[in-house]
Each structure stands twice: as structure tokens, then as C-alpha cells.
Phi, psi and omega in degrees: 000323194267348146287012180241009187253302193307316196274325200272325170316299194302305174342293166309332198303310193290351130332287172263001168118169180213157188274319169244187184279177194284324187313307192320317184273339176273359183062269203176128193301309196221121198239185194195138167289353192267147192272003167301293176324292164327259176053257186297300149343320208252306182294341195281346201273310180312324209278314185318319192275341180267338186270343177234349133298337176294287224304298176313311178293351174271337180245022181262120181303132129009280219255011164254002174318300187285013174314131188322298172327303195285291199302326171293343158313296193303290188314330210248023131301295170273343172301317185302316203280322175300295162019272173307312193278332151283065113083008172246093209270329205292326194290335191288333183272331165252052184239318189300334167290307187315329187284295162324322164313282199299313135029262143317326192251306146333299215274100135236301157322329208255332182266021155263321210271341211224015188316316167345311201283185208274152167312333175307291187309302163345299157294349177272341186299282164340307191274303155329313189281313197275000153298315194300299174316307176306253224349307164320293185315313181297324175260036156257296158334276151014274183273326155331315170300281171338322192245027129115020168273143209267138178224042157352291193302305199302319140336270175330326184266354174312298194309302177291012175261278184309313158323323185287284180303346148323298197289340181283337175267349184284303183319307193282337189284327191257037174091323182320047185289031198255269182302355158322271217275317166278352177277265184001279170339307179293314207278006155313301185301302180255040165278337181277302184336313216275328206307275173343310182286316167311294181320312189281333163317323179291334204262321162321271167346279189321313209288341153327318180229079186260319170309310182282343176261319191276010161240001166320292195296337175280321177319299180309292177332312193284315174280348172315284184308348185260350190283305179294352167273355172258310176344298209253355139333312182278302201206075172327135185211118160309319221253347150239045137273336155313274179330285176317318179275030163245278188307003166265331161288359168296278179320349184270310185303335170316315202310293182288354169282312199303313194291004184250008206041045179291018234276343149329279222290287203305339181268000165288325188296297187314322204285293149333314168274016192263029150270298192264028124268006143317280184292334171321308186292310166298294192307285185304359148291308199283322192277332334148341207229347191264097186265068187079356166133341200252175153320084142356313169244022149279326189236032204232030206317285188321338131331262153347313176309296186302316197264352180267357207256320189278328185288304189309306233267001187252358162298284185331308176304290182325319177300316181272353163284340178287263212295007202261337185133350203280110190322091190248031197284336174264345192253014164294276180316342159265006181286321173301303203293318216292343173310275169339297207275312114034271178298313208290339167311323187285293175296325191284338132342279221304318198273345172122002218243069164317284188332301166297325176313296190301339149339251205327285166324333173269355149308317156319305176307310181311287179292011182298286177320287171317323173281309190307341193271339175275302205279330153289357234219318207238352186256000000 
């Protein structure tokens, strides 16, 4: 039960979207007590992290040092490497992700703040983000394969994809940034090729569990809507009253397709229709948090309080679902990021920026959700 709970969560992600990346969130297909493996696991995660720490650290400006980002990349970077080297391979493994995350989020940085800088990096940036994707592709595939899917084709632009930036990283290594930027090029196409097949696959998966995403989706949907209706109840907003009258009409045709057990064609509607439960989702994010004009969660300390008390205490469930036998490596990691995204909310408080803050704190909430929802799932 709780791996059919677990695969219609990652689904919706891939539907609507995730908040941190799928390696972060999804964890490790399949684990083990024995510590040869952990290890192993763990050493293959430092040498990725140590290969994409050079990248960053050879183009990163001066003046992006103290960047929020990059130092917590740095802190959970020596946490890892401390880790591994005591022998605490599980912690070391979600320190190396977390860096990577964070990372990631540097070469983000650098390619708004920093165009300047040399073209080797950039391309090295790159050639770094579409490993991290393949990866992804590959443990898409993967579990696609398991639950009976033909994934042939997909499987083929894998190959030739991953191939390709191989040759593009050969180019940067051996100076050639000429045959780089043209090699680069080829492997774009059929990484947009791989893009299509990985699509139509997700949408194969999704209509597998079409009953369980499309009531999922009403489940929310149902409370979305009553959260926007005391909003604007509260504080009329043309622009989420737009919104709301697009996504309540979503949701009534949804409805009547599920009550009629169409449950296809409605999760064909959602899959169609998922800008405007995008924007739906943004404009009632941004209003939801809005009190007379200010931050919510800027002036809101007891809050805050509240969430940091949900963080202590759903570490405590996991510690104790852990010693009863229960695998709980993946929702250690979202617990790990919602941690994170935790602090980095506080400084950016501390620092003036409520708005960017308030990102970040509903991100908590989110990967929050997801763990309480795996530690109910295991008590």
C-alpha cells in the first residue's frame, strides 16, 4: 500500500510539477542495511559532487561568494565529505544531494549575474544540468519498464542523448570549444527528441493511475477552492477572481467526468488544462499569505513557531518509524530539504527580502505535506 501511495505522489509531481528536483525528492529506487552498498551509494553521490563542485567553483565571481545559495552548497559539501569519511554513509548521502541541489541553483545564478564570464563555463554548466537530467530520464525509464511499458524508442534516444554529451564534454576537456558549441548543438535535438518520448511515457504512467490522480486532484481542488473563496471574501482581487472562474470551471467538468467514472478523458482534461491550475495556484499563493498589504509570514513570528515545531516533531516520527524497521530514506530527504528551505526562509527575513522568503517557507509546507503524508501511511 504505501508504494502505491508513494508512485501516485511522485505522478502528480510529474504532472504539476515539484518543488525541489526529482533526484532530491525521489530517493534511491531501492535500499539496503548492508553497509558495503550504502558506500557504495554514497561514494558514487561525493565523486558527482566533487565533479560539480570544480564546475561551479572555477566560474563563480567574487561577488557571488557570499550568496546564500553557494554557502549552503559549501556547508552540506563538507558535511558530506566529513560523513563518508566517519562512516555515516545514509547521512553523507543526503548532505551531497542537498549541496547538489543547492549548487544548482548557484549555476542559475551565474548564468543571470555573470554572462560575462568564460563560454567554457557556461558550457560546462550545462553539460552538468543534462547530466542531472539524464539521470532523471534514466530512472524514469527504468520504472516505466517495471510496470509493463514498451519503452524501446525511449530507451534508444537515451542512449543517443547520453552519448552525445559525452562527446561534448570530450570537446571541453580537450580544449576544443569550437567542436564543443557544435557537438552541443546536435546533442539539444535529441535531448528535445528524448524530451517527447519521456513525455509520452509520463502521460502512459499517469493514465495507469488515473482514478487516484484525478481524485487526488479534486480532493485539493475542493479545498483550493474554499481557501479562495474566504480570500476574496476578505480582499476582492480581479486577478484572482480570473483565475478562480477558470479553475472552478475546470474542476466542475472534472467532477462529472470522475462521477461518471470517465476517469481517462478527466485526467486527459487536467493534463490539458494545467496552466490554469498554474496560474490558479500562483495568484492564490501569493494572495493567501497577504494580510492588508504586508508578508504574512514576515509578521506572523508564531507561525513560524508552529512550523518550526512541525519540523522537530515530524523528525521524531521518522526516527521512530526507522527503528520499528520502516525504510524512510526518502521522506529523511524531504524532510532534509524542508529543513533547509526552513533556514534559508529565516535569513532571507533576517535580510530584508519577505517575498523571496515566503517562496521558500511555502515550500516547507508543501514538502511537509508529503512527509506527514508517508509517516500516516507507516503508523
Amino acid at each position: 500500500m504505501a508504494v502505491k501511495q508513494w508512485a501516485v505522489v511522485v505522478l502528480v509531481a510529474l504532472l504539476f510539477g515539484s518543488i525541489v528536483p526529482f533526484a532530491l525528492a525521489s530517493g534511491s529506487s531501492s535500499t539496503t542495511d548492508e553497509i558495503p552498498q550504502e558506500k557504495a551509494v554514497a561514494e558514487k553521490l561525493i565523486n558527482n559532487l566533487k565533479k560539480l563542485a570544480e564546475v561551479v567553483e572555477t566560474g563563480v565571481p567574487e561577488n557571488m561568494t557570499d550568496s546564500t545559495y553557494y554557502q549552503l552548497a559549501e556547508e552540506h559539501y563538507s558535511k558530506a565529505l566529513s560523513e563518508f569519511k566517519e562512516g555515516n554513509y545514509n547521512a553523507s548521502m543526503i548532505d551531497a544531494l542537498m549541496a547538489m541541489h543547492y549548487y544548482k541553483l548557484v549555476l542559475s545564478e551565474m548564468d543571470v549575474k555573470t554572462p560575462a564570464i568564460g563560454p567554457n563555463i557556461h558550457l560546462r554548466a550545462q553539460v552538468e544540468r543534462a547530466r542531472a537530467y539524464l539521470r532523471y530520464a534514466g530512472r524514469l525509464i527504468s520504472v516505466a519498464e517495471e510496470r509493463g511499458l514498451n519503452v524501446t524508442s525511449a530507451s534508444r534516444l537515451y542512449n543517443e542523448t547520453l552519448d552525445a554529451f559525452k562527446l561534448v564534454m570530450e570537446d571541453i576537456r580537450s580544449g576544443n570549444l569550437t567542436k564543443a558549441r557544435e557537438d552541443y548543438k546536435v546533442a539539444l535535438e535529441k535531448k528535445a527528441r528524448l524530451d517527447e518520448a519521456l513525455r509520452e511515457l509520463r502521460t502512459e504512467m499517469l493514465h495507469q493511475n488515473s482514478e487516484k490522480i484525478v481524485e487526488r486532484f479534486l480532493e485539493r481542488g475542493k479545498r483550493a477552492i474554499e481557501l479562495a473563496n474566504r480570500t476574496l471574501s476578505e480582499n476582492p482581487n480581479p486577478k484572482l477572481n480570473q483565475t478562480y472562474s477558470a479553475f472552478l470551471e475546470l474542476y466542475t467538468r472534472v467532477k462529472a467526468l470522475a462521477d461518471e467514472g470517465r476517469w481517462d478523458e478527466a485526467l486527459n482534461l487536467i493534463i490539458e488544462k494545467r496552466n490554469v491550475i498554474r496560474n490558479f495556484q500562483r495568484v492564490l499563493g501569493r494572495e493567501k499569505v497577504k494580510v492588508r498589504g504586508h508578508s504574512w509570514w514576515s509578521n506572523n513570528v508564531e507561525a513560524l513557531r508552529e512550523l518550526h515545531g512541525k519540523l522537530i516533531q515530524d523528525g521524531r516520527e521518522l526516527m521512530k518509524l526507522k527503528r520499528e524497521g520502516v525504510d524512510v530514506s526518502k521522506a529523511e530527504v524531504q524532510l532534509k530539504a524542508a529543513m533547509n528551505e526552513y533556514k534559508l526562509g529565516i535569513r532571507l527575513l533576517r535580510t530584508g527580502h519577505p517575498e523571496k522568503a515566503k517562496e521558500h517557507f511555502d515550500s516547507v509546507l508543501t514538502l511537509l505535506k508529503e512527509v506527514e503524508a508517508f509517516i500516516k501511511a507507516h503508523s
